[in-house]
C-alpha positions as CSV (number, residue, x, y, z in Angstrom):
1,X,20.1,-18.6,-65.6
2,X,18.5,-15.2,-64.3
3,X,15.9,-17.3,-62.8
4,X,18.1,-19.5,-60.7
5,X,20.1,-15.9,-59.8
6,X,16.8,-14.4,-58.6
7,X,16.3,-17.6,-56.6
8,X,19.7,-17.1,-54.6
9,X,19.4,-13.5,-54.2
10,X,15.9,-14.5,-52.7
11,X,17.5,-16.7,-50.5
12,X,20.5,-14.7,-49.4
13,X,18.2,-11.8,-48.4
14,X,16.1,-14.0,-46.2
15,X,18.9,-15.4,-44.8
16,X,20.7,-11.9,-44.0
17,X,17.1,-10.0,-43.3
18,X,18.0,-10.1,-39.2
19,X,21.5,-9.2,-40.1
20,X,20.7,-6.2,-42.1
21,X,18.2,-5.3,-39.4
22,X,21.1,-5.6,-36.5
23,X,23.0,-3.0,-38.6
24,X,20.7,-0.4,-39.1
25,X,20.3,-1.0,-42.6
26,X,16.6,-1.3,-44.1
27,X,15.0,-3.8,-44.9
28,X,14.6,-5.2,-48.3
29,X,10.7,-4.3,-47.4
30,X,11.9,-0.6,-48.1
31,X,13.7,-1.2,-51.6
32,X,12.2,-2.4,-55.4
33,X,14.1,-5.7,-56.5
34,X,16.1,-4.3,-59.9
35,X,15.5,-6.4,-62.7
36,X,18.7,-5.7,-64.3
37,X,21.1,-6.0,-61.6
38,X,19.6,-9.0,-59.3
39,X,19.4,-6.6,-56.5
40,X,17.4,-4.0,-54.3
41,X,17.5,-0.7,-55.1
42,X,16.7,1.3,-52.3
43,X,16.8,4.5,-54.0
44,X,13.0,3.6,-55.1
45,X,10.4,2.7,-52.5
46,X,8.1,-0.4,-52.5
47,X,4.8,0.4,-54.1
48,X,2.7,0.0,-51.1
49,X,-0.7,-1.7,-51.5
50,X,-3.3,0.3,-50.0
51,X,-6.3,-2.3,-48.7
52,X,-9.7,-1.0,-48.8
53,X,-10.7,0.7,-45.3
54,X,-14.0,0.7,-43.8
55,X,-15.3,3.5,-42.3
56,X,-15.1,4.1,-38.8
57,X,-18.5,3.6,-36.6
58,X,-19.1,7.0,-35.0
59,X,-18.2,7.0,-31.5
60,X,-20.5,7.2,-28.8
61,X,-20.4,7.7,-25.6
62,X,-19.9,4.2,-23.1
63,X,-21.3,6.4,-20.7
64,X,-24.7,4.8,-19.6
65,X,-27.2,7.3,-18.4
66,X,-28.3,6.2,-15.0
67,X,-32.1,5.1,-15.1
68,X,-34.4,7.4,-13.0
69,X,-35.3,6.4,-9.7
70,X,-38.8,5.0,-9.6
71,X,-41.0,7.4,-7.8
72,X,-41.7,6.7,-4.2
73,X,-45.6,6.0,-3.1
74,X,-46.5,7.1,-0.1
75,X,-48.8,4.8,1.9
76,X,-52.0,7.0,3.1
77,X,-52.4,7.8,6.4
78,X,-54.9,5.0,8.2
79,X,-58.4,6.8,9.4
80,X,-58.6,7.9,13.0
81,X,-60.0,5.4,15.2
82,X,-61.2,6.6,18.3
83,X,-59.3,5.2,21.5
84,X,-61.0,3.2,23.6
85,X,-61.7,3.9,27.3
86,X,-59.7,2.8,30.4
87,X,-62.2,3.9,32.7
88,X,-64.3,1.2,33.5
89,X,-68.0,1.8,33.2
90,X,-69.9,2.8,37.0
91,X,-71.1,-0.9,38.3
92,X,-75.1,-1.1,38.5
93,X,-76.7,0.2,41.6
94,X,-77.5,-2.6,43.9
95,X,-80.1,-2.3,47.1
96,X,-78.6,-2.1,50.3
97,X,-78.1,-5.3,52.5
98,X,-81.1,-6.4,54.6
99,X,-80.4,-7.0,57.9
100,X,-83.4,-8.8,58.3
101,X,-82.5,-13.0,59.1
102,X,-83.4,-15.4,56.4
103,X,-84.9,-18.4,57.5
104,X,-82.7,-21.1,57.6
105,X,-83.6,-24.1,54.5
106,X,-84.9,-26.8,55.7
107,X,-82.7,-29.6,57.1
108,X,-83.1,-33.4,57.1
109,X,-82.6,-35.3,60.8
110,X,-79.5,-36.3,60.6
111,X,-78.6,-40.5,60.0
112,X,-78.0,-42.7,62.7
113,X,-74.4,-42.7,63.9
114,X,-73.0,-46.3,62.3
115,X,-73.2,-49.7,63.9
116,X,-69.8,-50.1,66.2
117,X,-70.7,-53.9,66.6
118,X,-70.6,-56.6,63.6
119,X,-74.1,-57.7,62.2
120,X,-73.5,-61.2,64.5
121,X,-73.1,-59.7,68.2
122,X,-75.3,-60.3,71.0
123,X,-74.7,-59.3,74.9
124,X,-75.3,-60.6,78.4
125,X,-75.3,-58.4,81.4
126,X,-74.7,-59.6,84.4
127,X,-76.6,-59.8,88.1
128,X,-76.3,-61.3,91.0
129,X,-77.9,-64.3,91.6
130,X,-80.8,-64.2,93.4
131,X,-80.7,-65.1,97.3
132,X,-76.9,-64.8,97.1
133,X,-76.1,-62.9,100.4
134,X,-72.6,-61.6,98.6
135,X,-71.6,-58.2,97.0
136,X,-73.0,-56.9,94.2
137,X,-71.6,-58.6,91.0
138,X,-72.1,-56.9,87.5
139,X,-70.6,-56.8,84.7
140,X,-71.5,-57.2,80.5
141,X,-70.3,-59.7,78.1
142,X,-70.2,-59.4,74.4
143,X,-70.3,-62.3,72.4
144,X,-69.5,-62.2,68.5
145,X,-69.3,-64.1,65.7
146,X,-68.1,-62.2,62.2
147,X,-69.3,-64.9,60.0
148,X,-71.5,-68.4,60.4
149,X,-69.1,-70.8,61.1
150,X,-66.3,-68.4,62.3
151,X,-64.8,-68.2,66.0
152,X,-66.9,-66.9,68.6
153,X,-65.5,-63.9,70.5
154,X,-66.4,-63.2,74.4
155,X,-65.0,-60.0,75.3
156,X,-66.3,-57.8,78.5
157,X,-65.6,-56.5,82.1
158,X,-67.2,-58.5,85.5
159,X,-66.7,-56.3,89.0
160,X,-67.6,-57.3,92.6
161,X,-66.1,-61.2,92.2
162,X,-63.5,-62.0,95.2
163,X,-59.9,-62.1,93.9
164,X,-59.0,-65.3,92.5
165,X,-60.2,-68.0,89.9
166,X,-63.8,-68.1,89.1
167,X,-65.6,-70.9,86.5
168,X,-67.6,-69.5,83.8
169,X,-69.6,-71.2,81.6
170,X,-72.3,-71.1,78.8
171,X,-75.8,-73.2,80.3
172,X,-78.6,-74.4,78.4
173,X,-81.6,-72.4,79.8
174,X,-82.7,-68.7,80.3
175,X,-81.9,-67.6,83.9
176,X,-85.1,-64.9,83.8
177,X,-84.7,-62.4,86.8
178,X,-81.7,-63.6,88.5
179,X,-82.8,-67.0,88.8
180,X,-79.3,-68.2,88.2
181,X,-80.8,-71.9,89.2
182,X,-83.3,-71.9,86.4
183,X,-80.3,-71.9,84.0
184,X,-80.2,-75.8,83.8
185,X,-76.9,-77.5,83.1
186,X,-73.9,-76.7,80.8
187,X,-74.4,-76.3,76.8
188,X,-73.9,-80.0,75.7
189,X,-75.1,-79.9,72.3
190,X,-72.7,-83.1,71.4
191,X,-73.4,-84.8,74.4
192,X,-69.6,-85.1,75.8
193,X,-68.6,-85.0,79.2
194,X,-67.1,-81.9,80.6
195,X,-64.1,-80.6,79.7
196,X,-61.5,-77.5,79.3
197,X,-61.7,-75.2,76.5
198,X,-58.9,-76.6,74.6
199,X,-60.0,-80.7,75.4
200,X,-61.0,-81.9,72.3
201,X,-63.9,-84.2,74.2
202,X,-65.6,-81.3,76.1
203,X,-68.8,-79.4,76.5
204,X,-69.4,-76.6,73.9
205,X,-70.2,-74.2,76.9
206,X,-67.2,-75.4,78.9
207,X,-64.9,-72.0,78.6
208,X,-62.6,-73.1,81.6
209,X,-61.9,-69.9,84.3
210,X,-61.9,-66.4,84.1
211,X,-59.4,-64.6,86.9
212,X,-60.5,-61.7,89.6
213,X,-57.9,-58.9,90.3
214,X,-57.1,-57.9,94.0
215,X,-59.9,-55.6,92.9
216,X,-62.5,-57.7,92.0
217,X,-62.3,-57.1,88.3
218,X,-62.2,-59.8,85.8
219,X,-61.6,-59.1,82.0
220,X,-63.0,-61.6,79.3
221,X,-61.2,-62.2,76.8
222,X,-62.6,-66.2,75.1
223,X,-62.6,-67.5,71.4
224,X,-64.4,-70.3,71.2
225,X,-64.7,-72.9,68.1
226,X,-67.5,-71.9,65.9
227,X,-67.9,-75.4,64.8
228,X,-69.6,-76.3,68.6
229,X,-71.5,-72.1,68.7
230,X,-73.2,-70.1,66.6
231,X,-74.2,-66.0,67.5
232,X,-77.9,-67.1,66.7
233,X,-81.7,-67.7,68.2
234,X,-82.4,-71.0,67.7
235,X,-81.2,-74.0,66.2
236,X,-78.9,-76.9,67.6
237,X,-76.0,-74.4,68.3
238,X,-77.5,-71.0,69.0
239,X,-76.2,-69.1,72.0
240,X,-78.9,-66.6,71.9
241,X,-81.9,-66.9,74.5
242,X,-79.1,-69.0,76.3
243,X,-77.6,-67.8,79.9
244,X,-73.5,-66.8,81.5
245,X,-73.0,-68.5,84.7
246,X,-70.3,-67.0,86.9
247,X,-69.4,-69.9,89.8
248,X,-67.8,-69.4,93.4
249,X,-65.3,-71.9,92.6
250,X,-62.6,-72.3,89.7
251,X,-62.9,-75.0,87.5
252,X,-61.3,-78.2,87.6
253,X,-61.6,-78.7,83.3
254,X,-62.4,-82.7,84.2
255,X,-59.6,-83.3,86.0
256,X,-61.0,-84.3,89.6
257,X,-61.1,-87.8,89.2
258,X,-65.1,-87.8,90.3
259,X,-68.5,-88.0,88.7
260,X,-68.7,-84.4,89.6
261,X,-66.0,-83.1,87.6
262,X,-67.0,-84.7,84.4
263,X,-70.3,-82.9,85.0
264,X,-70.0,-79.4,86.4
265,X,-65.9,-79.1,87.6
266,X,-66.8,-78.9,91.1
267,X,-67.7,-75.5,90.5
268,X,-69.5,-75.0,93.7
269,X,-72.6,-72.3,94.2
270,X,-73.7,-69.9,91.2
271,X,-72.6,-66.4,91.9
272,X,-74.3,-64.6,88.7
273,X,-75.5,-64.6,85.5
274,X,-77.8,-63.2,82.4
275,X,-79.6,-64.0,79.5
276,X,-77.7,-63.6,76.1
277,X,-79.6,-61.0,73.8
278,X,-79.5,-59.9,70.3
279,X,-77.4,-56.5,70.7
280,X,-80.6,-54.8,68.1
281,X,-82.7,-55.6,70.9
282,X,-81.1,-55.9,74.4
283,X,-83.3,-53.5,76.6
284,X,-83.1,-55.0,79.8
285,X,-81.6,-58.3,81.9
């Protein structure tokens, strides 16, 4: 029966603790349960349990002494070096200048101015045929051929011819001195009759007219076929050691309808001519 009391009086208190604690009134932590009467008594305080304290740590001080500063070092001073000079140094005496004049060094002749003309060129100069009671004709051809078997160039200048047409022609002999007769008959190589230069069926000496100015001055200006020439001494169609003939009369190129023309072109008398030489060694007519 007390026990079951105790129980509720437990019970009530816990229940009424926050309560008591609104009204000012203490706690039951500050009153002794009575034994006899079921209740607090607050007339006698609760023992109070005293727990074992530990002794305090003795302060110290949270103030952390700054560490010393390290001590500085001091690099040594480097060793004087001397500085070196701007001035620069007095240039080594050198002997006055001779005037005296040094013989030139020795020089080598100088080399032969180049060849103008190609390996294959030959010339003819040009006189008037002996006996020939007419101006004085002269005059130089060249005659060229690049390569064996390529065209044959006649290039040149003739003064003293009457205005007009003139046939000119390649012949088969040396006309020595002005001997325009000994020159023998046109280059036939092929034995054709005579033709113009562009007639298939020709002579290979036929080279057809060649045209005076009101001055007298005829410029050459042929290509012939190399297949029917060749700038050479010698051989079937060699022109060199052969002779130019310039005639009174122009050239009919076969077309006269006579023997004549199919031989010469009724060329008429022969006004001039030369010798073809090798241009290395073309001294004289």
């Amino acid at each position: 029966m007390d026990s079951l009391r105790k129980s509720r009086v437990v019970l009530l208190v816990v229940l009424l603790a926050p309560s008591i604690q609104a009204q000012g009134r203490r706690p039951p932590s500050y009153g002794q349960l009575d034994q006899d009467s079921g209740g607090y008594n607050y007339d006698k305080p609760m023992v109070q349990l005293e727990l074992p304290t530990t002794p305090k740590a003795k302060e110290t001080s949270t103030t952390e002494t700054p560490a010393p500063y390290p001590p500085t070092t001091q690099a040594p001073d480097p060793p004087p070096t001397d500085t070196p000079s701007t001035d620069a140094p007095d240039p080594p005496p050198t002997d006055p200048p001779t005037t005296e004049a040094l013989d030139p060094p020795p020089t080598e002749p100088p080399p032969p101015p180049p060849t103008v003309f190609p390996p294959r060129t030959s010339i003819c100069v040009l006189m008037t045929a002996a006996g020939m009671m007419t101006s004085e004709i002269s005059g130089g051809v060249f005659i060229t051929q690049e390569i064996k078997g390529g065209p044959v160039v006649l290039s040149g200048t003739i003064q003293g011819l009457d205005p007009g047409l003139h046939a000119f022609h390649l012949h088969r002999d040396a006309a020595v001195g002005g001997d325009c007769a000994a020159a023998g008959p046109h280059f036939n190589p092929f034995n054709s009759t005579h033709g113009g230069p562009m007639d298939l069926k020709r002579h290979a000496g036929d080279f057809g007219n060649i045209e005076a100015n009101e001055l007298g001055v005829a410029f050459v200006s042929i290509v012939a076929p190399g297949l029917m020439l060749a700038v050479e001494t010698g051989g079937s169609l060699g022109v060199i050691g052969r002779s130019l003939v310039i005639h009174e009369k122009p050239d009919d190129l076969g077309l006269g309808g006579d023997d004549e023309s199919l031989t010469t072109g009724n060329t008429g008398a022969r006004l001039a001519c030369c010798v073809i030489k090798n241009l290395a060694n073309a001294t004289s007519p």
